[in-house]
C-alpha positions as CSV (number, residue, x, y, z in Angstrom):
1,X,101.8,78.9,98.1
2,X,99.2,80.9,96.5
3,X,97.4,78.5,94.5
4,X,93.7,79.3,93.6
5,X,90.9,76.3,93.4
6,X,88.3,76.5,91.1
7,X,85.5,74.3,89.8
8,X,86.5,72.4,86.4
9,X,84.5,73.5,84.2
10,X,86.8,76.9,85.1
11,X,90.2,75.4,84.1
12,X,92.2,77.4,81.8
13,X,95.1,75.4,79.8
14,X,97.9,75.6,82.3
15,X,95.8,74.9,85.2
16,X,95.7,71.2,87.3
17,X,92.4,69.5,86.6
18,X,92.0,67.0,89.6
19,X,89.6,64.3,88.9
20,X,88.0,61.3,91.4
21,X,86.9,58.1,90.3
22,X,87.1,59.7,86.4
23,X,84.9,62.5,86.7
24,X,86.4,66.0,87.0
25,X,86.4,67.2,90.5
26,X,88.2,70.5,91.0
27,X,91.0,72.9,89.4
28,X,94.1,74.2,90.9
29,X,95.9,77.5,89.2
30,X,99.2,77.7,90.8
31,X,100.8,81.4,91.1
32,X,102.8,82.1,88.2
33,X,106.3,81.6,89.3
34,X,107.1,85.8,89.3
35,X,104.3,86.3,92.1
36,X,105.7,83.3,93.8
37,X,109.2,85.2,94.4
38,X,107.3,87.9,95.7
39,X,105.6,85.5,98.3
40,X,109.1,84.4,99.2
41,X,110.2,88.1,99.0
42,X,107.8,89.1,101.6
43,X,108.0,85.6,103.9
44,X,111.7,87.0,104.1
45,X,110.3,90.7,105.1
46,X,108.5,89.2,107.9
47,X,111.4,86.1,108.6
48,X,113.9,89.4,109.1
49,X,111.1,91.8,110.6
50,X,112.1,94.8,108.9
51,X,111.7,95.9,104.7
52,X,114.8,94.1,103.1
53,X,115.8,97.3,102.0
54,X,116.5,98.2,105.3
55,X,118.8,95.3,106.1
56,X,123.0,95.6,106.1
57,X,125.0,94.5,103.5
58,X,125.8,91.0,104.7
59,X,122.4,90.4,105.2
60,X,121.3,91.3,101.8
61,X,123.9,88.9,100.9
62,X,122.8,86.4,102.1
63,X,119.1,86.6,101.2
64,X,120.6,86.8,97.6
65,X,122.6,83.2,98.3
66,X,119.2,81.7,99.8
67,X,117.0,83.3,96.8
68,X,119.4,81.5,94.2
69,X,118.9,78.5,95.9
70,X,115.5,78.8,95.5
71,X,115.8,79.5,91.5
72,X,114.5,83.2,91.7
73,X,117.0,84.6,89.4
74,X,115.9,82.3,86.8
75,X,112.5,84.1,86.7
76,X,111.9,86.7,84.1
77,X,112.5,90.2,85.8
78,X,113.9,88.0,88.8
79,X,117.1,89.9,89.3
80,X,115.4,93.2,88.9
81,X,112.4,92.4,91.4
82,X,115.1,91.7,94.1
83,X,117.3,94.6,93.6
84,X,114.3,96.5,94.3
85,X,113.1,94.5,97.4
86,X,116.8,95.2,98.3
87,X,117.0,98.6,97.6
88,X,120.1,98.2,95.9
89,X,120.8,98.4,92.1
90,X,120.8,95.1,89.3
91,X,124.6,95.3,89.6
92,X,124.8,95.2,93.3
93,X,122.9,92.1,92.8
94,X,125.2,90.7,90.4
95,X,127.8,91.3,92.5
96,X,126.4,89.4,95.0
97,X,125.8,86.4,93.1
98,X,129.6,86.6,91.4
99,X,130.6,86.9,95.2
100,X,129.3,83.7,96.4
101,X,129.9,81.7,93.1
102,X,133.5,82.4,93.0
103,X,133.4,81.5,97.0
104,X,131.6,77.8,96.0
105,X,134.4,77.4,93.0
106,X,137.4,78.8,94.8
């Protein structure tokens, strides 16, 4: 996942202090959740063993469908991040999403 362990007397404010017996033991800073899509961006590269960009259009649909399962579009610069990983433009992307919602209401 990404996360980085640190001694505790290293802990910033959003990291995980994990303490034994009361005493401080170790820190955990999790990936903020940006470099997390591009973990799953690139898990997906190697899942489909080619650049994203190079896959056809149903395919990119579909990694669009399993990345908004997955929350990515509610990340800050989400939609923008995959559009590039997909070589296609923000509104392609869009499209995409309208696509399948209007297939899940429809």
């Amino acid at each position: 996942m990404g996360a980085e362990i640190l001694g505790p007397e290293q802990a910033e404010p959003d990291d995980v202090v994990l303490a034994w017996e009361g005493e401080d033991v170790l820190a955990v800073r999790l990936p903020q959740l940006s470099d997390s899509l591009d973990h799953i961006l690139a898990a997906m590269e190697r899942r489909h063993g080619m650049p994203l960009a190079e896959l056809d259009r149903k395919a990119k649909q579909e990694v669009v469908r399993l990345l908004e399962a997955r929350g990515a579009f509610s990340v800050r610069h989400g939609v923008e991040t995959v559009a590039g990983a997909l070589g296609v433009s923000r509104f392609t992307v869009y499209n995409y999403l309208n696509r399948e919602n209007a297939a899940k209401n429809g």
